[in-house]
matplotlib code that plots the C-alpha trace (Angstrom):
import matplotlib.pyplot as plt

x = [-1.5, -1.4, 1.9, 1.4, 2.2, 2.8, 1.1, 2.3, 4.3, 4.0, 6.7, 9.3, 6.4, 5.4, 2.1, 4.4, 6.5, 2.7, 1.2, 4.3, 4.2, 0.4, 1.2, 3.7, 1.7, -1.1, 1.5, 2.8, -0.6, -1.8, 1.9, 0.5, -2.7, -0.3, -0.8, 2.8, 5.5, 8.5, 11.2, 10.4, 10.0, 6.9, 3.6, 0.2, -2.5, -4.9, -8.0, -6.3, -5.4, -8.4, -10.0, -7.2, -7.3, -9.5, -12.8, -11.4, -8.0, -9.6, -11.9, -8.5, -6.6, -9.4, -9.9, -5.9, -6.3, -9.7, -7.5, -4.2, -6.4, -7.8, -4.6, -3.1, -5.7, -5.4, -2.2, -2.3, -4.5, -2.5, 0.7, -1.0, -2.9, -0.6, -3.2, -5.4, -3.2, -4.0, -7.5, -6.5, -4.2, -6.3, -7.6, -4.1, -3.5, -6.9, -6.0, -2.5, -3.6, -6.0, -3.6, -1.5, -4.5, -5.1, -1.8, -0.3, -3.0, -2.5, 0.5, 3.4, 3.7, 0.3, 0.3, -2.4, -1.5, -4.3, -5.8, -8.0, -7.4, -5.1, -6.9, -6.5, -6.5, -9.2, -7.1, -8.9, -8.8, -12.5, -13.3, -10.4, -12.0, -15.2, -13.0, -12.0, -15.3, -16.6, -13.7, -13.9, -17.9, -16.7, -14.4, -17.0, -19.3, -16.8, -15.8, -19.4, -19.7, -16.7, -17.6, -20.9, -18.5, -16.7, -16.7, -15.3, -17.4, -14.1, -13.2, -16.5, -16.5, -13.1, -14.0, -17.1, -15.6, -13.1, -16.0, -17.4, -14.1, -14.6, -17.1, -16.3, -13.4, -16.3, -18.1, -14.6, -14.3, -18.2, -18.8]
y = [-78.1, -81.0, -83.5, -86.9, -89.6, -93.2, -95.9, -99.2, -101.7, -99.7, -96.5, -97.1, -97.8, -94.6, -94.1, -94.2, -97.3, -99.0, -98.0, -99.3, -102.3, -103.0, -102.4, -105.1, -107.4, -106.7, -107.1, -110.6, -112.1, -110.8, -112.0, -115.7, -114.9, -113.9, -116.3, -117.4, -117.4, -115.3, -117.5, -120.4, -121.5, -123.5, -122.1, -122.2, -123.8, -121.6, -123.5, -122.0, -118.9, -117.9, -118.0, -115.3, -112.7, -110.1, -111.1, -109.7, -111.1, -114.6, -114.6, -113.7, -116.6, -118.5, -117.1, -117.8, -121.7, -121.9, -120.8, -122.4, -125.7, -124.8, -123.7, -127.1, -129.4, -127.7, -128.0, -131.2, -131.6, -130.0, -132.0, -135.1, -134.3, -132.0, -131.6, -129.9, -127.2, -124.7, -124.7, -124.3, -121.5, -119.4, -121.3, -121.4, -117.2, -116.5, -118.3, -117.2, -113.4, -114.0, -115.3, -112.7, -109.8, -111.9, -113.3, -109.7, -109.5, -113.1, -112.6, -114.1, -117.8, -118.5, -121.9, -121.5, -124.9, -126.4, -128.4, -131.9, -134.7, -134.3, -133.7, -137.2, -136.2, -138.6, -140.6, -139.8, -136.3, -135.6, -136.9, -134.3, -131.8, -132.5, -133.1, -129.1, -128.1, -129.9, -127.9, -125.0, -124.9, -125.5, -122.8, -120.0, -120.9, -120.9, -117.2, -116.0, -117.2, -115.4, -112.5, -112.5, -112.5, -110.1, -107.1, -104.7, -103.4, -103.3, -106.5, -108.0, -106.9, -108.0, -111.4, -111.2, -110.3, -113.5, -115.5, -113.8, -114.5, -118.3, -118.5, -116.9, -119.6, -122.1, -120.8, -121.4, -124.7, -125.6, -126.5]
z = [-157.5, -155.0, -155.0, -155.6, -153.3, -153.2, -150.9, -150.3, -152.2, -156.1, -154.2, -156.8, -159.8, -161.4, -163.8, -166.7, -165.7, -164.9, -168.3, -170.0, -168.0, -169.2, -172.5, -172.4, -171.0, -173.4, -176.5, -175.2, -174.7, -178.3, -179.7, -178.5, -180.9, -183.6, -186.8, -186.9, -184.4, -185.9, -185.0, -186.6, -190.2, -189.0, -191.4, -190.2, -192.1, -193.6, -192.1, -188.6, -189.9, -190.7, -187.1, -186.0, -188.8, -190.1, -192.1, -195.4, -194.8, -194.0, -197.3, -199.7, -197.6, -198.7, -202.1, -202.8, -201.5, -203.5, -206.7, -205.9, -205.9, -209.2, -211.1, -209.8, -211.2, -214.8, -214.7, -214.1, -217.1, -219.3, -218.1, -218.6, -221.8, -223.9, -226.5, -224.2, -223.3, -225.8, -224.8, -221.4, -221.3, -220.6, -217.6, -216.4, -217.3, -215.5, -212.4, -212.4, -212.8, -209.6, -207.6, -208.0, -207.2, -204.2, -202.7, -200.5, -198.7, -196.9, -194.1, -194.5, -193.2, -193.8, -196.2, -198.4, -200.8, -202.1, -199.5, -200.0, -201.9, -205.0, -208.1, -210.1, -214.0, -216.2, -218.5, -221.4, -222.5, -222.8, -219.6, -218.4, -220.0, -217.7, -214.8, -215.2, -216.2, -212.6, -210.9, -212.1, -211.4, -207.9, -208.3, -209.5, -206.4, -203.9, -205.3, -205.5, -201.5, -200.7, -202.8, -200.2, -196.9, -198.1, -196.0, -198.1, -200.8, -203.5, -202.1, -202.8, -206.7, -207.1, -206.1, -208.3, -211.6, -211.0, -211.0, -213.8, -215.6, -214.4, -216.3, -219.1, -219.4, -218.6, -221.6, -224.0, -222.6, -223.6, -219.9]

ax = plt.figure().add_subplot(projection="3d")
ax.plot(x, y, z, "-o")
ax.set_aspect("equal")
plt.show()
């Protein structure tokens, strides 16, 4: 077996304390990747979130900001037109029952509030009716295209039976 020597400068710097050393290097540059920086409060907005995380993990960060926007605007509508909110419970049960199938799998800090314009509510109930039908149409498509991206075959069916179920609400409602 032959000894090993040193040369130069790196006498003191062993293989271990080198390898360590890289890994440390490697781990601060990726922790300047990371999606949020853990001493701060500060949350980072799912549009840039999205660009940093894994393909799945970016479609439920979208899926839960599709649906957030979606459970906001009929309750909205249900706020504003009391009469309506029997016949959109279930809208409101649906979307509440995704969110929580989707929401643990976006990291923590991530802010995934509806983003956009805030849903204005018709003043007239039937034209609030239409207003959810038109949003939750949006809704269905935008979980059918994420469905598509989806990676993960589980993933993918998961997101296409809560478009199936939006539209099975859509069919209640008579949109």
């Amino acid at each position: 077996m032959r000894s090993q020597t040193r040369s130069g400068s790196f006498r003191g710097l062993s293989r271990r304390s080198a390898l360590g050393l890289g890994i440390a290097v490697v781990g601060v540059s990726a922790g300047g990747c990371a999606v949020n920086n853990p001493l701060t409060e500060e949350r980072t907005p799912a549009a840039r979130a999205t660009r940093d995380l894994d393909p799945d993990v970016a479609v439920a960060v979208a899926g839960v900001t599709l649906v957030r926007g979606a459970l906001a605007a009929v309750t909205a509508t249900g706020q504003s037109h009391p009469a309506l909110g029997g016949r959109l419970a279930g809208l409101v049960a649906m979307h509440q029952a995704h969110l929580s199938a989707l929401v643990d799998a976006v990291p923590h800090g991530v802010d995934t509030s509806a983003t956009g314009p805030a849903y204005v509510v018709p003043p007239r109930p039937a034209a609030a009716l239409a207003g959810v039908g038109t949003v939750e149409h949006s809704v269905h498509d935008g979980l059918v295209g994420l469905a598509m991206r989806a990676q993960s075959g589980p993933f993918a069916r998961l997101l296409g039976s809560m478009a199936a179920a939006v539209s099975q609400q859509l069919q209640v409602l008579g949109r």
